[in-house]
C-alpha positions in Angstrom: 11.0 -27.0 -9.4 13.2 -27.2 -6.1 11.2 -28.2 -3.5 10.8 -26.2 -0.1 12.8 -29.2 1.7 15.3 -29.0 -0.3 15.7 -25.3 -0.8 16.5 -25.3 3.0 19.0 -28.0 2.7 20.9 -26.3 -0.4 20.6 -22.9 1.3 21.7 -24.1 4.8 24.6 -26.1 3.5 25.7 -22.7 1.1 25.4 -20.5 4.4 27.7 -23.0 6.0 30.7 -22.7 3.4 29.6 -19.1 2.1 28.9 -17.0 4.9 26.7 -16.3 8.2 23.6 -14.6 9.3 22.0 -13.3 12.6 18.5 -15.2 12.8 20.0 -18.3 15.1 21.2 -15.8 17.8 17.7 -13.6 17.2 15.8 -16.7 18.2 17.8 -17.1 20.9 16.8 -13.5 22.2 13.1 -13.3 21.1 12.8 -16.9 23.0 14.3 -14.9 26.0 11.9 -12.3 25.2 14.9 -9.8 26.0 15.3 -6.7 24.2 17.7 -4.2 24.8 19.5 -1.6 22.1 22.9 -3.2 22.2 21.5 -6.7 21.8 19.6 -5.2 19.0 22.8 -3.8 17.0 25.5 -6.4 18.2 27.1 -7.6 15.5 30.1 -9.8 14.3 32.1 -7.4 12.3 33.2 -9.3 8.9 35.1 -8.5 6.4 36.4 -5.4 4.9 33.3 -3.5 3.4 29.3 -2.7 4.9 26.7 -2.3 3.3 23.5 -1.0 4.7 20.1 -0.9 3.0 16.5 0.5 3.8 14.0 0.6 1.1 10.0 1.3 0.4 9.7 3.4 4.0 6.8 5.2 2.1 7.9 9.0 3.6 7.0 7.0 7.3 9.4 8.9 8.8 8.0 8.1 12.6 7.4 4.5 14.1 4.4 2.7 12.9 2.5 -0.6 13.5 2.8 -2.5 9.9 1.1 -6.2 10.1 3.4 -8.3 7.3 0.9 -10.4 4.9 -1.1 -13.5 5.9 -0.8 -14.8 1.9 1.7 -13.8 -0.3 1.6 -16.2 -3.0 4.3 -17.3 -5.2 4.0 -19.0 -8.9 5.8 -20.9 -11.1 9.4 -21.6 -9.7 9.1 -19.3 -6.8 6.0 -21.7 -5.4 6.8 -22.1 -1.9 10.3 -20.1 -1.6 10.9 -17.1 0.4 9.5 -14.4 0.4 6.8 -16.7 -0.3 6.2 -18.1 3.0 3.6 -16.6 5.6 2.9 -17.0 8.9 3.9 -20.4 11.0 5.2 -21.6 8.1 7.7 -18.3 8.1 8.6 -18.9 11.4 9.2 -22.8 11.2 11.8 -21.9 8.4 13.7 -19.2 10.1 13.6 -21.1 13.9 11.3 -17.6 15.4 9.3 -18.7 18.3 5.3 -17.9 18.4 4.6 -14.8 20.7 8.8 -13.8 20.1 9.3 -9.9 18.7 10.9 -11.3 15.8 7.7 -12.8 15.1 5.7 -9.9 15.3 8.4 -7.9 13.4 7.6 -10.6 10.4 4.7 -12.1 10.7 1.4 -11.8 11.0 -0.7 -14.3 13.3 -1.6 -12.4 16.8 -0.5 -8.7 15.6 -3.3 -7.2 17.5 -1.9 -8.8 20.7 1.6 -8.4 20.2 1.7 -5.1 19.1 0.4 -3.9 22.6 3.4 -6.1 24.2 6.3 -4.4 21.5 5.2 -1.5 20.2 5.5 0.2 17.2 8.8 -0.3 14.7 10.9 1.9 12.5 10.9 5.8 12.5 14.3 7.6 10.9 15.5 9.1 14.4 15.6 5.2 15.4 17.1 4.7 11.8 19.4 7.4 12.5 20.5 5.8 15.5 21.3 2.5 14.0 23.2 3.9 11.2 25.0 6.0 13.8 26.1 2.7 15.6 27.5 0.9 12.7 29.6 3.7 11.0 31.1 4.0 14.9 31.9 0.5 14.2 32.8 0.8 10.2 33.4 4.5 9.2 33.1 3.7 5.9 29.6 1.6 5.9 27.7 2.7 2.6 24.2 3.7 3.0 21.9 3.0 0.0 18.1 3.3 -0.3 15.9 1.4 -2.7 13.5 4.2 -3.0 9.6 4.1 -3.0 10.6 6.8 -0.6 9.4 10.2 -1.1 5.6 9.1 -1.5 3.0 8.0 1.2 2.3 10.2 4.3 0.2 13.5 4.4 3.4 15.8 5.2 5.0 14.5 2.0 2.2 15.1 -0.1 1.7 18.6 1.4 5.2 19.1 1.0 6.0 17.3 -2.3 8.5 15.1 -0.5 10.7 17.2 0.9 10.4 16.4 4.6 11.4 13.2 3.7 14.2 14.2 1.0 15.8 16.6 4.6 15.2 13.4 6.8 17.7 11.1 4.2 19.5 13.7 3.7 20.6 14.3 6.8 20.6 10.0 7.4 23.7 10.0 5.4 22.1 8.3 2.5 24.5 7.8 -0.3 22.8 6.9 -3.3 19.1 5.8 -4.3 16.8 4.4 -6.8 13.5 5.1 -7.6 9.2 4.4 -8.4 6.7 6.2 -6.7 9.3 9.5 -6.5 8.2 9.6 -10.0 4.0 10.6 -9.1 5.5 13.6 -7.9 5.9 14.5 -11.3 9.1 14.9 -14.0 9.6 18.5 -12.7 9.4 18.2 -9.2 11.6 14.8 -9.6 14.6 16.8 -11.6 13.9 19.8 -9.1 14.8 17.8 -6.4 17.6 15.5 -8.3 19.3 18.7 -9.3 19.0 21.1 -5.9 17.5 18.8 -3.0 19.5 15.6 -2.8 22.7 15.2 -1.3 23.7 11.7 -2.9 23.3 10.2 -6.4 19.3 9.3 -8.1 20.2 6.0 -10.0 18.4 4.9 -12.8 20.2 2.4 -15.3 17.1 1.3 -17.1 15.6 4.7 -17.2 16.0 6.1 -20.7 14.9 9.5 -22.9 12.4 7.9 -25.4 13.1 11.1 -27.7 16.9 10.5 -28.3 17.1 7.1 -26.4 19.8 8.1 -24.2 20.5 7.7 -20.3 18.4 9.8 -18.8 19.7 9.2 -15.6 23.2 8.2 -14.4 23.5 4.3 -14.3 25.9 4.0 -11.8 28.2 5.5 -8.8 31.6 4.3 -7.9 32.9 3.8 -4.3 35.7 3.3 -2.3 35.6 1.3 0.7 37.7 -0.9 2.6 40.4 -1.1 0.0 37.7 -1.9 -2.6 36.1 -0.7 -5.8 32.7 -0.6 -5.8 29.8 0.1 -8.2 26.3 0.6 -7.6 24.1 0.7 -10.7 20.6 1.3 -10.1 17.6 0.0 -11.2 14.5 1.9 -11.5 10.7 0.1 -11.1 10.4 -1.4 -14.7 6.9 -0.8 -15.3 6.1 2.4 -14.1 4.4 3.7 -16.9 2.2 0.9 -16.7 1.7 0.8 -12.9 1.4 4.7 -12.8 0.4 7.5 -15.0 2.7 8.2 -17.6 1.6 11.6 -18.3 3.4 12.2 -14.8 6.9 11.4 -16.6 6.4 11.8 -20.3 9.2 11.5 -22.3 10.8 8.4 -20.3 11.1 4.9 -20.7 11.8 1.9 -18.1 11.8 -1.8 -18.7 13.8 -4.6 -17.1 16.5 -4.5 -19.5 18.6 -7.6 -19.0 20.9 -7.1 -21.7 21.9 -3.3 -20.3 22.4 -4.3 -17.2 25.1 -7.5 -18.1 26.7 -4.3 -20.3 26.9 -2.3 -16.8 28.0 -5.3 -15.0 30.7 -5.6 -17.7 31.8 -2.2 -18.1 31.9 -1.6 -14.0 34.2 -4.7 -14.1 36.3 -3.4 -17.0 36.6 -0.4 -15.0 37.8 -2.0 -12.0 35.1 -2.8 -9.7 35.9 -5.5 -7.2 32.3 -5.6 -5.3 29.1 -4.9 -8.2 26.0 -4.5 -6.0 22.2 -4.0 -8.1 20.1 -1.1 -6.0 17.2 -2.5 -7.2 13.7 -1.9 -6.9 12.4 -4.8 -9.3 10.4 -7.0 -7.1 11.9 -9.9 -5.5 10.9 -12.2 -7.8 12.1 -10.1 -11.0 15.4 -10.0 -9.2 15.8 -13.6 -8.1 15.1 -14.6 -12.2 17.6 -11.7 -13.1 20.7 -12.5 -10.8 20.3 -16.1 -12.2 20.6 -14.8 -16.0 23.1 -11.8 -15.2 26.5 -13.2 -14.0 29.1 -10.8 -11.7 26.6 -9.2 -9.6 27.6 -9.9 -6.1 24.9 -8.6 -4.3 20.9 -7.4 -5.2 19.9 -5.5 -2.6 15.9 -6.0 -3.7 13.1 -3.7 -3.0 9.2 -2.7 -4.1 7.8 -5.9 -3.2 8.3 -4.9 0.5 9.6 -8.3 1.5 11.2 -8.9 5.1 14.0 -11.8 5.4 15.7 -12.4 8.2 18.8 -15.0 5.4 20.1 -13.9 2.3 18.5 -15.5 -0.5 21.3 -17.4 -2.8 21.4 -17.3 -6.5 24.5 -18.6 -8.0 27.7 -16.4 -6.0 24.7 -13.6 -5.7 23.5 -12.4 -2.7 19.8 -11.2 -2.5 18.7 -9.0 0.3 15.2 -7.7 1.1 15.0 -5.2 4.1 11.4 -5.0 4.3 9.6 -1.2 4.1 8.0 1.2 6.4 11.1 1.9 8.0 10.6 -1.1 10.2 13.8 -3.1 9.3 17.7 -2.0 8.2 19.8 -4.3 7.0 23.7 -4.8 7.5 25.7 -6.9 5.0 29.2 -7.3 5.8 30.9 -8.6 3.2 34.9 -9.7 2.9 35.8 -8.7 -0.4 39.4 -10.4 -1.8 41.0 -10.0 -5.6 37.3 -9.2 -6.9 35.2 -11.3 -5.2 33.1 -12.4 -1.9 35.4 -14.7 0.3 32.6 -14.4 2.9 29.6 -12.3 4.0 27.7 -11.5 7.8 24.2 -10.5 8.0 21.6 -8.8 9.7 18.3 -7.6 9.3 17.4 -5.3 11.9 14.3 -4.4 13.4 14.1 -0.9 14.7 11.6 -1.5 17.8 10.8 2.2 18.7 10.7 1.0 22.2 13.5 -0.3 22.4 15.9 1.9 20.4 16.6 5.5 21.4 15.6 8.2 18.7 18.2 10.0 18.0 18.0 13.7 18.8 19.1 15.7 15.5 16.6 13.5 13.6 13.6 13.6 16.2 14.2 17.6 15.9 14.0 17.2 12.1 10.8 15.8 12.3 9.3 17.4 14.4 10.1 20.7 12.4 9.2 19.1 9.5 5.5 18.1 10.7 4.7 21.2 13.1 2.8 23.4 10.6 0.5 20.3 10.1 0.6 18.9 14.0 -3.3 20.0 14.4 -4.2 17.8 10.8 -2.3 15.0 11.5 -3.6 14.5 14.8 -7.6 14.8 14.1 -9.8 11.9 15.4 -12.0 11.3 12.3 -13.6 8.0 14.3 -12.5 4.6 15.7 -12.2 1.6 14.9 -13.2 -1.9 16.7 -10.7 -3.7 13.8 -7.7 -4.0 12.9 -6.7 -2.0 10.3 -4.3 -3.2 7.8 -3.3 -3.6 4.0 -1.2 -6.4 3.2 -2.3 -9.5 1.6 -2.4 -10.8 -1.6 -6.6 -10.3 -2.2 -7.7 -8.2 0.6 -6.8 -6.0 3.7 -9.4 -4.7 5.9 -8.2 -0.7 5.0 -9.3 -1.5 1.4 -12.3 -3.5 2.6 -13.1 -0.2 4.7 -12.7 1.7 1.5 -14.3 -0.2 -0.8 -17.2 0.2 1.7 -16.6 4.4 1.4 -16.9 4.2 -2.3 -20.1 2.0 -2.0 -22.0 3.7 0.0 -20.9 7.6 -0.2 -20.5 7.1 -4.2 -23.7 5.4 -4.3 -22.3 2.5 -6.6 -22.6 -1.4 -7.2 -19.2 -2.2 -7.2 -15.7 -0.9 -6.1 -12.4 -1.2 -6.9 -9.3 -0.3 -4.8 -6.0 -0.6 -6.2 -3.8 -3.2 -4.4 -1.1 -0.9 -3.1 1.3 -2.6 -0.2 1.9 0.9 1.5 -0.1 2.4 4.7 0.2 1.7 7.9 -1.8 -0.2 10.2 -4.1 0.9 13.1 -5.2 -1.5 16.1 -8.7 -2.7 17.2 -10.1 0.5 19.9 -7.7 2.8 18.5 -8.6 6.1 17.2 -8.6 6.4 13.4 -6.9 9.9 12.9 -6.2 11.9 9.7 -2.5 10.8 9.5 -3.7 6.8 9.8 -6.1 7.8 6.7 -3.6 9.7 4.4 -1.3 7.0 5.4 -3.3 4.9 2.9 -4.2 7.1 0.5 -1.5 9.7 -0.1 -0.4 10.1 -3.7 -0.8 13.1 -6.6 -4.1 11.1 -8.5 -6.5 10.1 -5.5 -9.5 11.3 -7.7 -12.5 8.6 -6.9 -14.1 7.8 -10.5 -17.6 7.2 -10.7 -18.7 5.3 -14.1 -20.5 2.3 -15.5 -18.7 -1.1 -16.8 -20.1 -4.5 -17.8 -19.6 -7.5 -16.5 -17.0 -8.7 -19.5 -15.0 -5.2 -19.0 -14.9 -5.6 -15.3 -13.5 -9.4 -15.6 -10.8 -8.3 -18.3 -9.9 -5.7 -15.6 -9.6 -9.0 -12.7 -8.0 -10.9 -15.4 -5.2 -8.0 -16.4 -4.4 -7.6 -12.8 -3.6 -11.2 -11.8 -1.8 -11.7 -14.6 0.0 -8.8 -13.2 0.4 -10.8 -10.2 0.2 -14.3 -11.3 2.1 -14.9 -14.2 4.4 -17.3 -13.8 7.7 -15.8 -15.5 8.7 -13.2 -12.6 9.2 -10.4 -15.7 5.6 -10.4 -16.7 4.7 -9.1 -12.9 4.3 -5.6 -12.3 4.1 -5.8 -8.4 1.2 -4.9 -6.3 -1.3 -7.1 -4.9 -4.4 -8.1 -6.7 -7.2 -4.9 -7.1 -9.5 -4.6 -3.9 -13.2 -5.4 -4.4 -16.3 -4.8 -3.0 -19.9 -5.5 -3.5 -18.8 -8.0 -6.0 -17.4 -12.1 -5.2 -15.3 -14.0 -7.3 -13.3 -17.4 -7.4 -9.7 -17.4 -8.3 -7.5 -20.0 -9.9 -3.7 -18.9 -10.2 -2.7 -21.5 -11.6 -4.6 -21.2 -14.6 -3.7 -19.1 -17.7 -4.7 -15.7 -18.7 -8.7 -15.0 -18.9 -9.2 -18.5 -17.0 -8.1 -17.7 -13.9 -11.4 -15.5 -12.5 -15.1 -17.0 -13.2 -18.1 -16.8 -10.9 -18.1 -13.4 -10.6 -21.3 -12.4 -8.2 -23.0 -8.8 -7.7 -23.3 -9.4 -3.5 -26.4 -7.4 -3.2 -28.4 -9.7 -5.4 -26.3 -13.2 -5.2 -26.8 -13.1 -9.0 -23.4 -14.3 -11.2 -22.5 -10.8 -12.9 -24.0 -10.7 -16.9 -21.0 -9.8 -18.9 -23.7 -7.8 -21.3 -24.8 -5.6 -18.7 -23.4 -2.4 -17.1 -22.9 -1.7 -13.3 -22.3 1.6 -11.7 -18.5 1.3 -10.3 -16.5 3.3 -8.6 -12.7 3.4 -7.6 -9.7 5.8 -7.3 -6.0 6.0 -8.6 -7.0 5.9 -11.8 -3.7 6.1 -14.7 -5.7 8.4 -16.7 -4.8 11.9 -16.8 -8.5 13.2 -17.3 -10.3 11.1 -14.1 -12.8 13.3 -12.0 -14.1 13.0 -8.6 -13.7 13.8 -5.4 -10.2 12.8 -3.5 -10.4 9.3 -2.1 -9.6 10.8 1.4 -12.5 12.7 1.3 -14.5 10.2 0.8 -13.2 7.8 3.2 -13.6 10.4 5.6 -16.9 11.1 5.4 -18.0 7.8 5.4 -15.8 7.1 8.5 -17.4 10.3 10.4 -20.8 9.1 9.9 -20.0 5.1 11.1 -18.3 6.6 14.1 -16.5 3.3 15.3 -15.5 1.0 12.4 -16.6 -2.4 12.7 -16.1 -5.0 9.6 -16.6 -8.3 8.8 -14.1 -11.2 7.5 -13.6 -10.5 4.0 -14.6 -14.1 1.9 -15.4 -13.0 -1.0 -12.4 -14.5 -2.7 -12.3 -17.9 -3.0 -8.5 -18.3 -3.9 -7.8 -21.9 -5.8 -4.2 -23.5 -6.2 -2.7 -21.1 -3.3 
């Protein structure tokens, strides 16, 4: 395995000879501690062809605080490379100064704090604005989004995405892929494919099971800057798995190596001098794919909701990961010469809502878009005397806060909360309104389950999941973080095989190690299964949060994480 010292040296000396980046001058600004709009979007302009990318904004459509992870682990070969890397470690790699924006953009130490100093990021009239700026600068720049994009606010779900579709719409977005678009259900997803979307849905692995046939179209062709180019998407590979697949029936996903080298190879065949992957595989998945699947230029990676200020390098591909929540954009400049990258320029942009004007077509949008639901959105429901967040590899305090609803208001031993990465965070002595709730528990299955499991069922379940996580070849992961608990401890060993990794489970109540013969009352929500009662998981929260008043909770430690 390539150690983290050497990484840096390999990928320094290949930036020399290859192609340039934008985090030496953006240390040079957040050390200044000088913001202003046109040092936000100044840019070296490189090349003959732009690409810009936004991915996983969750239907966020206005600025939000979004605390990036304190552990996101990696396994196997990806131990210890980005986006592996947290923290001061983050910020030693990239050269960001402590206290800088850039390091509250990407990190996490001090959000609380810094957040009151910089304000919230991202919102698509600021998006709007950036996109604006760089086609006045290249006409032609080619707007792609990696999708996780209709899903994850209340006026999406109340309007089955299609505030969201109007606000890309009207971005200028010219082609997407796809993963949560699909818990909207097969109907409303063609409805919208067929009448709603201005620019191409892209789904090269997605395929009919019946006649197994294309079910979407693979790929779109460009022309830009004198230059052919061919954007094949790729769907989320396990969304049957991940998410009900009564939702979608009839459909089929998978990684499918061997389809895309046959894209890659017919696009070429066909003339494409630039091949870029619109993926939303993970990060990991993608890294393990550009090395096996020669002539793809670029990856522009998603669903993992990674932030990286470089390009990862694999082989002549470039991998790009532009974050989510509408915080970041990234633009890729890329000189393109007789069918291949001569040179690249890159920037990942934060969108600090202070900082850049909202643009006033988009603002307008918006606000039309969420005026029936104004007096919702904006309900107090309680406070909170914590921060409020979900990223992490084992627990967020949203999830903890959750987990304690289901507890207490479901009357149960143990919960479980899925580890989703989307939902927006809310800061200590802040209110706690109904758009910060449904921010974290928006989707088309919220049903909390009530039902009894033993101790053995409940560590297969903690086993499944981490391997989901944990596994160490990148196309055994499914994404996600590992399943919330509470009311229930265990100790963790990644680096152990599956149904090794979790032992000493413990029922918290009691200190007693869980009996794998007996049965516990459990409840959770999200469940896949099509028949799951209960009431919705934002009811529940709510009520639990109206009765606390002001939120107040604990460090969470009852993970003890091994080989991290």
């Amino acid at each position: 395995m390539i150690s983290r010292r050497d990484f840096l040296q390999a990928g320094m000396a290949t930036a020399a000879l290859y192609g340039a980046s934008g985090y030496g001058n953006w240390s040079r600004l957040a050390a200044q501690q000088a913001l202003t709009q046109d040092e936000l979007l100044r840019f070296d302009t490189t090349g003959n062809v732009s690409l810009i990318h936004i991915t996983d904004i969750h239907a966020h459509l206005r600025p939000v605080h979004f605390r990036e992870p304190s552990i996101n682990l990696g396994v196997g070969e990806a131990r210890g490379l980005p986006p592996h890397i947290t923290g001061a470690d983050y910020r030693r790699m990239y050269g960001l100064d402590d206290g800088s924006p850039l390091a509250y953009a990407l990190t996490h130490d001090d959000f609380a704090a810094l957040a009151r100093t910089y304000g919230r990021i991202g919102g698509l009239d600021r998006a709007a604005t950036v996109v604006k700026a760089i086609r006045a600068d290249r006409p032609d720049a080619l707007l792609l989004d990696g999708g996780d994009t209709w899903q994850g606010s209340y006026t999406a779900l109340r309007t089955d995405g299609r505030d969201v579709i109007r606000a890309m719409n009207l971005l200028g977005v010219e082609a997407m892929t796809s993963h949560w678009e699909f818990t909207l259900g097969i109907d409303r997803v063609t409805e919208i494919v067929e009448n709603e979307l201005d620019f191409p849905f892209l789904g090269a692995n997605i395929f009919d099971t019946e006649w197994d046939e294309r079910a979407y179209e693979p790929y779109r062709f460009f022309e830009r800057g004198g230059v052919k180019i061919a954007v094949i998407g790729q769907a989320f590979p396990y969304l049957p798995i991940a998410n009900p697949s009564w939702m979608f029936p009839g459909l089929s996903f998978g990684v499918r190596e061997e389809n895309i080298a046959e894209l890659v190879q017919e696009v070429r065949d066909q003339g494409a001098g630039l091949v870029v992957l619109l993926s939303h595989n993970g990060f990991d998945v993608d890294r393990k794919l550009a090395g096996n699947v020669p002539g793809i230029d670029v990856i522009l990676t998603g669903h993992t909701h990674d932030a990286l200020p470089e390009p990862v390098i694999v082989g002549k591909t470039l991998l790009i990961a532009s974050g989510s929540h509408g915080k970041f954009l990234t633009r890729l400049d890329l000189d393109v010469q007789d069918g291949a990258v001569k040179g690249f320029a890159h920037k990942l942009i934060p969108l600090f809502s202070d900082v850049i004007a909202p643009d006033p077509e988009m603002a307008a949008l918006i606000a039309e878009e969420r005026a029936p639901y104004e007096s919702e959105l904006t309900e107090v429901l309680g406070q909170t005397d914590s921060l409020l967040y979900r990223r992490g590899n084992f627990n967020g305090t949203w999830d903890d806060l959750i987990c304690q609803a289901l507890l207490e208001e479901r009357e149960a031993d143990i919960a479980l909360s899925p580890g989703f990465r989307w939902g927006a965070s809310v800061l200590p002595g802040a209110d706690i309104t109904r758009e910060d709730l449904f921010s974290v528990t928006s989707m088309s299955y919220p049903s909390a389950y009530r039902s009894e499991m033993t101790g053995e069922m409940l560590h297969a379940i903690l086993e499944d999941v981490a391997d989901n996580l944990f596994n160490p070849d990148p196309y055994y992961q499914q994404g996600g973080d590992m399943v919330r608990v509470g009311g229930m401890g265990y100790r963790i060993d990644v680096t152990q095989p599956m149904g090794s990794r979790i032992t000493e489970m413990t029922l918290l109540k009691t200190g007693e190690k869980l009996d794998p013969a007996k049965s516990y009352v459990v409840s959770g929500w999200a469940s896949v299964n099509e028949e799951t009662e209960g009431p919705a998981i934002w009811d529940v929260v709510e009520s639990h949060i109206r009765r606390l008043g002001t939120v107040t909770l604990e460090p969470n430690t009852s993970v003890d994480v091994i080989g991290g």
